[in-house]
C-alpha positions as CSV (number, residue, x, y, z in Angstrom):
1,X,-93.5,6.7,-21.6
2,X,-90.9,3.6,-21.4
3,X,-87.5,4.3,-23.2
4,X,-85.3,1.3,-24.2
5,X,-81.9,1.6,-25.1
6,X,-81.8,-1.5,-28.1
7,X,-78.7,-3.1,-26.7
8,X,-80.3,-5.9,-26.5
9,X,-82.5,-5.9,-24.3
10,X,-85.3,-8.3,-26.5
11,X,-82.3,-10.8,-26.9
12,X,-81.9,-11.5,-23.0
13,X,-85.6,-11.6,-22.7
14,X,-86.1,-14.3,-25.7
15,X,-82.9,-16.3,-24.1
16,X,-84.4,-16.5,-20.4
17,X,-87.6,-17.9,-21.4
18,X,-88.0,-21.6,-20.8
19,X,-91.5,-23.6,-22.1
20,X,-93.1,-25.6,-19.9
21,X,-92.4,-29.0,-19.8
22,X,-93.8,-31.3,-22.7
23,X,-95.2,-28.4,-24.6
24,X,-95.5,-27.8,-27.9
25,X,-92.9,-25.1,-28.7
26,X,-93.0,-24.7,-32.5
27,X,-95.9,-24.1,-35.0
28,X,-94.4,-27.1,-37.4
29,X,-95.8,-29.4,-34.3
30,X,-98.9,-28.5,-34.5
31,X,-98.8,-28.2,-38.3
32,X,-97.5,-31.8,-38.4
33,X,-100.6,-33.4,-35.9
34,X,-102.9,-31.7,-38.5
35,X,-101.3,-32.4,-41.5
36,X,-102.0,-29.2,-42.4
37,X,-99.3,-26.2,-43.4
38,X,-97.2,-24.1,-41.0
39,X,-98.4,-21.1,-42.6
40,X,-101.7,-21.9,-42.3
41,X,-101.3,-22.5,-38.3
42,X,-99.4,-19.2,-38.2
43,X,-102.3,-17.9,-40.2
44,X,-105.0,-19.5,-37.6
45,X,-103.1,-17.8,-34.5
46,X,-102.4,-14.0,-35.9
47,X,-104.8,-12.1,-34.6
48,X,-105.0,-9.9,-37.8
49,X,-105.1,-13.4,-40.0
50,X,-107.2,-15.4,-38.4
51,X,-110.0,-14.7,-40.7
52,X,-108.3,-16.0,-43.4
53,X,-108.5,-19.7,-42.1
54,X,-112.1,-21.6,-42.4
55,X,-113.8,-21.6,-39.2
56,X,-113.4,-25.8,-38.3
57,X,-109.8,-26.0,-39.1
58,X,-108.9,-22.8,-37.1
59,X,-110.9,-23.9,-34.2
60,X,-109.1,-27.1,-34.4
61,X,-105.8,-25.2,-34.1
62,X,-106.6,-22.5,-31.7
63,X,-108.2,-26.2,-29.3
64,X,-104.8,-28.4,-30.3
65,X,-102.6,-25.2,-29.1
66,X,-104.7,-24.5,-26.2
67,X,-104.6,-28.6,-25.0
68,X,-100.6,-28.9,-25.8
69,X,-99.7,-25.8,-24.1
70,X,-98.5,-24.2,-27.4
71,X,-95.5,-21.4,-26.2
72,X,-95.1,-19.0,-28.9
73,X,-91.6,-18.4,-29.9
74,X,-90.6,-14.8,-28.7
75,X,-88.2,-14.0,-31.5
76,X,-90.6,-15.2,-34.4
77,X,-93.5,-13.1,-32.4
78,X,-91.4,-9.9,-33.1
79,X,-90.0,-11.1,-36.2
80,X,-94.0,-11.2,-37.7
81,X,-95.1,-8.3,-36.6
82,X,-94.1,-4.8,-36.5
83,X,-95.5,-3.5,-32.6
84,X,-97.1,-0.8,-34.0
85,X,-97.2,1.8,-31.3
86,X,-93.0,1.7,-30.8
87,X,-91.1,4.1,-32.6
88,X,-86.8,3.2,-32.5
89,X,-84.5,6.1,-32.6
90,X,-80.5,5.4,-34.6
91,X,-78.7,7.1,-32.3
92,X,-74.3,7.2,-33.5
93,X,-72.6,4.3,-30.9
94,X,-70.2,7.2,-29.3
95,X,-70.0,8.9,-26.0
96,X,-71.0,12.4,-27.9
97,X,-74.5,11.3,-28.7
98,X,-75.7,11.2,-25.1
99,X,-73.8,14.4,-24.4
100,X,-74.8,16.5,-27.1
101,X,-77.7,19.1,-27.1
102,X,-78.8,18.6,-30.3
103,X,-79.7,14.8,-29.9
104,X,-81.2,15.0,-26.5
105,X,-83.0,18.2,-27.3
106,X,-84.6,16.4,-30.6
107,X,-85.0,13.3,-28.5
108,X,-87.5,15.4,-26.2
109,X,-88.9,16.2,-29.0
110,X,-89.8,13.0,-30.3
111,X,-90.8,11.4,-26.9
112,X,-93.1,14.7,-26.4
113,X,-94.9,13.3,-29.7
114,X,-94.6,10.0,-28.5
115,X,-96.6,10.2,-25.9
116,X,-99.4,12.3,-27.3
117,X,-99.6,9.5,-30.0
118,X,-99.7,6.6,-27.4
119,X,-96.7,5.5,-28.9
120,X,-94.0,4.4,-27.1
121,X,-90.4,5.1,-28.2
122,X,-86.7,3.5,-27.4
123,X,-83.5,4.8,-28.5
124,X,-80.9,2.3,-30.4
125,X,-76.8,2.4,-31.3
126,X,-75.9,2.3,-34.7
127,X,-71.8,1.5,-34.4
128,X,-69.1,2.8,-36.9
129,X,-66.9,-0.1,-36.4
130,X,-70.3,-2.3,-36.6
131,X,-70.2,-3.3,-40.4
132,X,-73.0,-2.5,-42.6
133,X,-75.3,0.4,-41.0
134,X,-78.4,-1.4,-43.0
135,X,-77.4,-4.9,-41.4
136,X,-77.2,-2.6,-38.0
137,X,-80.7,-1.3,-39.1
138,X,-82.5,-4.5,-39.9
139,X,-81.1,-6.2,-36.4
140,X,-82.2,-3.3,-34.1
141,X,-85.6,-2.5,-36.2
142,X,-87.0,-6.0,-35.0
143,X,-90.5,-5.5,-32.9
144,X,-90.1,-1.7,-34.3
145,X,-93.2,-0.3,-35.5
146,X,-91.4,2.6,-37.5
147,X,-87.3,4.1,-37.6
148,X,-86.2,7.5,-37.2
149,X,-83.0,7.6,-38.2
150,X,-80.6,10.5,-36.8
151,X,-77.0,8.5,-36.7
152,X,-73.7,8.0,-39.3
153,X,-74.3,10.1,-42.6
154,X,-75.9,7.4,-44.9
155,X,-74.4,7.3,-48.6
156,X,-76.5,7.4,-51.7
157,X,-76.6,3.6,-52.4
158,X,-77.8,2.9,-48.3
159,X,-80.5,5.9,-49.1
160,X,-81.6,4.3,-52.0
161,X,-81.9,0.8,-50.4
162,X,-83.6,2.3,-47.4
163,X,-87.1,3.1,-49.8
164,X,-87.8,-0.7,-49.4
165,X,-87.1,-1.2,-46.0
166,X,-89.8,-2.8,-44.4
167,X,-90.1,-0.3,-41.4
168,X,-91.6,3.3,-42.1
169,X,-88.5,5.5,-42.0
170,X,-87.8,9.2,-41.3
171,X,-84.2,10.0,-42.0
172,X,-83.1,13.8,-40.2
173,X,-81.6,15.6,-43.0
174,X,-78.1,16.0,-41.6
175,X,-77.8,12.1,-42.1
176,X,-78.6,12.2,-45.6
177,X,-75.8,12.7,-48.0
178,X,-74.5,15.7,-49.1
179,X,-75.3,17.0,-53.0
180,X,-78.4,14.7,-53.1
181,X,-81.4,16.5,-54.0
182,X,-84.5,15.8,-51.6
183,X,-86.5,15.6,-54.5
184,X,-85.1,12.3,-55.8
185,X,-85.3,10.8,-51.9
186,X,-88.0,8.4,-51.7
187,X,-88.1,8.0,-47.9
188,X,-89.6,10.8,-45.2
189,X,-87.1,13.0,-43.9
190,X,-87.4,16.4,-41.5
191,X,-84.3,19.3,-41.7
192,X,-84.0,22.6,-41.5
193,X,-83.3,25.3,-44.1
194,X,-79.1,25.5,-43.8
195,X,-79.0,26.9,-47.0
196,X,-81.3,29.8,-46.3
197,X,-80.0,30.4,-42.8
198,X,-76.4,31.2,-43.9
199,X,-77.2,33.0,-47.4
200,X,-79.3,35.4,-44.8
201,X,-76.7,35.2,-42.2
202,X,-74.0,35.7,-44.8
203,X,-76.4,38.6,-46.2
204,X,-76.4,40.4,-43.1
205,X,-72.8,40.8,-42.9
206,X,-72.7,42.4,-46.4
207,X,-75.1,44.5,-45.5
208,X,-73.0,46.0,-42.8
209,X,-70.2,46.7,-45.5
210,X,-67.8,43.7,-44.7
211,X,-66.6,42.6,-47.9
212,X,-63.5,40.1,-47.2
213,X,-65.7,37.1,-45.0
214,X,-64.2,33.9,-44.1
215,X,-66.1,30.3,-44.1
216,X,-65.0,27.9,-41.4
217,X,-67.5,25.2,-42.1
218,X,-67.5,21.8,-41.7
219,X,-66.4,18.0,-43.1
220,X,-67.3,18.5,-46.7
221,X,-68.8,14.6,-46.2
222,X,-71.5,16.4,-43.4
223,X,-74.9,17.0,-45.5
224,X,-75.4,20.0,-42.9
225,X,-72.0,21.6,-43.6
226,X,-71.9,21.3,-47.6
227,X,-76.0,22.8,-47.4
228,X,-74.3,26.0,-45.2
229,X,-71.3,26.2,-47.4
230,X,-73.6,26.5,-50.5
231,X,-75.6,29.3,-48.7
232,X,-72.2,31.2,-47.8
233,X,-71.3,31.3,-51.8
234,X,-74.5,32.1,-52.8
235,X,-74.8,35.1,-50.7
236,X,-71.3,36.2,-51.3
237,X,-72.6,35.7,-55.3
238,X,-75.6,37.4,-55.0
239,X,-74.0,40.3,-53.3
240,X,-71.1,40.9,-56.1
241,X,-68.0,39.9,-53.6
242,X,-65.2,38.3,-54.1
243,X,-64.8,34.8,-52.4
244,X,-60.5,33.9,-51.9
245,X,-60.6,30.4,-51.9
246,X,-57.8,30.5,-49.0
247,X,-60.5,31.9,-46.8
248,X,-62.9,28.4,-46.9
249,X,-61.7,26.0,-44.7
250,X,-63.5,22.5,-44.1
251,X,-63.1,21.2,-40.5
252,X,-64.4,19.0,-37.8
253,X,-67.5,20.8,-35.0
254,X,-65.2,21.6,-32.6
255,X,-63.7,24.3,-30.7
256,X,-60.0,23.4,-32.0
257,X,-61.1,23.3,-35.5
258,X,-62.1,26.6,-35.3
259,X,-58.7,27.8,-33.1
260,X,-56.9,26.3,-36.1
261,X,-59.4,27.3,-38.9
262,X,-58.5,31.1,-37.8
263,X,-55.0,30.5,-37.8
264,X,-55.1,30.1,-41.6
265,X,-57.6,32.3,-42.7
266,X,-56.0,35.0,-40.9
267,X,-53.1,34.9,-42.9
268,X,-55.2,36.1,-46.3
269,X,-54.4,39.0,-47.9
270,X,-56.6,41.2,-46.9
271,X,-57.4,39.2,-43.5
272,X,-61.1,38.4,-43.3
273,X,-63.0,41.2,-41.5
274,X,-65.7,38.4,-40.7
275,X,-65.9,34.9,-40.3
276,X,-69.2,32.8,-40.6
277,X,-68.9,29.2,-38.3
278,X,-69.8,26.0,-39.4
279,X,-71.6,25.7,-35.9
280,X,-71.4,27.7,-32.6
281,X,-68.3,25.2,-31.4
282,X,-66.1,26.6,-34.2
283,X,-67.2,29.9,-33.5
284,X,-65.6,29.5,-29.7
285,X,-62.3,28.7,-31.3
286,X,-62.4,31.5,-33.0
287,X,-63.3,33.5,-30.5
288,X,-60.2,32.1,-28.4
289,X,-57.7,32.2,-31.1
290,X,-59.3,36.2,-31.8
291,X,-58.6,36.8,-27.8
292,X,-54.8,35.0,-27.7
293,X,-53.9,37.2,-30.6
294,X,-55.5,40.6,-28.7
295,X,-57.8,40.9,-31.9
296,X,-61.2,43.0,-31.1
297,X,-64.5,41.3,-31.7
298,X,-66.7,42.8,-33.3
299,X,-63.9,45.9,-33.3
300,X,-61.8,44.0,-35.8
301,X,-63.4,40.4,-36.7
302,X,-67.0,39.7,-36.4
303,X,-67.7,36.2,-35.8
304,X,-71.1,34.0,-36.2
305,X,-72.1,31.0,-36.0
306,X,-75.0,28.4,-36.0
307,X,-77.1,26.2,-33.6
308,X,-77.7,28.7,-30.9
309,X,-76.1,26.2,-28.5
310,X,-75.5,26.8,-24.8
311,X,-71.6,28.3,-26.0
312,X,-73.4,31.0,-27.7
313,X,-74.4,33.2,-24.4
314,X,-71.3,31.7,-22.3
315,X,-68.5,33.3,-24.3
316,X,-67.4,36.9,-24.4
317,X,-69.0,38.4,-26.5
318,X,-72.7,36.8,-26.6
319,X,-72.3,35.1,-30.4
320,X,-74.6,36.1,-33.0
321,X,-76.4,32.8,-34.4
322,X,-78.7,30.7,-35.5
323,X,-81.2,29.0,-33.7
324,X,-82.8,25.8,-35.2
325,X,-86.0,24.0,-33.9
326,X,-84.7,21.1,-32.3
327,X,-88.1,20.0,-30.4
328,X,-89.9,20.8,-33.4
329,X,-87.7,18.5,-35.7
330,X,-88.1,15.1,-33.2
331,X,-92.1,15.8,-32.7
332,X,-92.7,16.1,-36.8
333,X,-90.5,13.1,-36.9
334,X,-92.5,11.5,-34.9
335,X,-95.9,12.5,-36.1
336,X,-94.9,11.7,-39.5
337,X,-93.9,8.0,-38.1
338,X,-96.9,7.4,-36.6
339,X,-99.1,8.8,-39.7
340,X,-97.2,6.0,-41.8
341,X,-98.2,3.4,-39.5
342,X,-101.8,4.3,-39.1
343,X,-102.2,4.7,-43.2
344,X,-100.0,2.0,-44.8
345,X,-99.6,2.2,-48.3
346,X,-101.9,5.6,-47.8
347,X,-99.4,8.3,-46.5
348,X,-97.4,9.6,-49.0
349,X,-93.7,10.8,-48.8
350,X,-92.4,14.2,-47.3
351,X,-90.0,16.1,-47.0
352,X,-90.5,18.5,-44.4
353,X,-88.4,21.6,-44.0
354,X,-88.0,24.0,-41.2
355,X,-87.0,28.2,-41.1
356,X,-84.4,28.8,-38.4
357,X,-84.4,32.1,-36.9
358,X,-81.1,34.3,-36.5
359,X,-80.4,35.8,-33.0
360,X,-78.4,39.0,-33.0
361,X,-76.0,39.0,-30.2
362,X,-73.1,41.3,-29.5
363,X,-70.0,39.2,-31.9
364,X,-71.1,41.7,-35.1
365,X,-70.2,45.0,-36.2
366,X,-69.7,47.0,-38.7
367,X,-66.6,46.7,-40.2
368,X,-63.8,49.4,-38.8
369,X,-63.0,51.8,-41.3
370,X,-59.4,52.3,-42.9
């Protein structure tokens, strides 16, 4: 399995290559000896269009390119056609994506698949600061036989635009964007169940009696965050408590959000006996700010969060969390690539979605009694 980062290494191939002296370098030259059409030449030389040109002329074309020394142009080779057995993964241009567990643990994933499939996979950047993510997209997608795209949260009007892309695509649902409804997307895409992990997770606490529970989730422009925050309010709905709207903070993954994020919450009236994490980095912060201040966990506050991260058994106590299939998500990505590029215009559009499982650690309690 060969893994190429898109940056751009096709480019500095096509600009090294020289044709040999006096050759024919463009299929208009050869068009133009015949009299005949470049489209018909191009025609003559595909290997999956050959048929299409009468037997004489193409043998004339396939003699006249084999006499001149015809040098295909690289560029217009990969232009033409998709190579069918490379799948390109949109990675976000920062230093995070290469750090974090989540993209390299779905990245296995994917190459896992990969390589069962014969296919072979590379990874490219799609940049903030780049201008349009679709221009991005079109650029890196050249000699791509099919997309999976994992990188900046894509807005309705991109989504819509991606269904006639002319790549198979499978967008991971925490780039699509938030209150769309995956039954109006027209493109493949493979997420977990957020919503069902933290009505559960939410659930649970209930169930142990805590009544006043805190949400630090995440930016309310994150698909993954608003699909948790729903699950949070539903549970707290189905199981008749009261939600203060000074207790639901939107905030960034990270530890300091989650320092800050308890700051505020704990100065509700009643303070939060619980606090349900956007993510597991949150949930650290918490945990710190819940140490500085000498407040007992699970004692006092019990704390959970979501990813099931390395954090989650390196902090004091072990975190209660949820664990998503990260392996799982890249390889049905993948499969679901390669099943569009063995049936065009056969394989119909999915939408895959994965259970999470919730792994009770030490970070919840029953609430202390008054």
């Amino acid at each position: 399995m060969q893994i190429w980062l898109a940056i751009d290494r096709a480019r500095s191939r096509i600009g090294n290559v020289t044709p040999p002296s006096g050759s024919i370098v463009r299929l208009k030259d050869i068009a133009r000896k015949l009299n005949i059409s470049v489209s018909t030449v191009s025609r003559a030389l595909g290997k999956d269009t050959c048929e299409m040109v009468e037997p004489e002329l193409r043998k004339k074309i396939l003699e006249l390119a084999e006499q001149a020394n015809y040098v295909p142009h690289p560029a217009a080779q990969l232009m033409r056609k998709p190579r069918v057995h490379l799948i390109t993964v949109l990675l976000p241009l920062e230093t995070g994506a290469f750090m974090s567990e989540y993209y390299g643990v779905v990245l296995s994933g994917v190459i896992s698949a990969a390589r069962d499939c014969g296919t072979e996979t590379r990874v490219a950047l799609i940049d903030p600061d780049g201008g349009d993510i679709l221009e991005q997209m079109q650029r890196v997608a050249i000699g791509a036989g099919g997309l999976l795209y994992m990188a900046l949260p894509l807005t309705p009007r991109q989504l819509v635009k991606l269904e006639d892309f002319a790549r198979p695509i499978v967008v991971m649902g925490g780039s699509l964007p938030p209150q769309v409804e995956l039954s109006s997307v027209r493109v493949n895409t493979v997420a977990v169940d957020n919503f069902a992990a933290t009505c559960e997770l939410t659930a649970r606490l209930l169930k142990l009696g805590h009544r006043q529970i805190a949400l630090i989730g995440g930016p309310t422009t994150v698909r993954d965050a608003w699909e948790r925050e729903r699950g949070f309010l539903e549970a707290m709905k189905k199981g008749l408590a009261l939600v203060d709207p000074q207790a639901i903070i939107h905030a960034e993954f990270t530890v300091e959000a989650g320092v800050q994020g308890w700051q505020q919450v704990a100065k509700c009236t009643p303070r939060p006996t619980a606090v349900v994490c956007g993510n597991d980095e949150i949930a650290v912060g918490v945990l710190q700010a819940l140490t500085k201040e000498k407040v007992k966990c699970p004692g006092e506050v019990s704390v959970v969060g979501f990813d099931d991260s390395r954090w989650a058994t390196r902090v004091t106590p072990p975190l209660t969390t949820v664990r998503q299939p990260m392996a799982q998500l890249g390889r049905t990505a993948a499969e679901l690539l390669v099943n569009r590029l063995q049936n065009a215009g056969e394989a119909k559009v999915e939408h895959r979605l994965f259970p999470v499982e919730i792994i009770d650690r030490q970070s919840v309690a029953a609430p202390a009694r008054s």
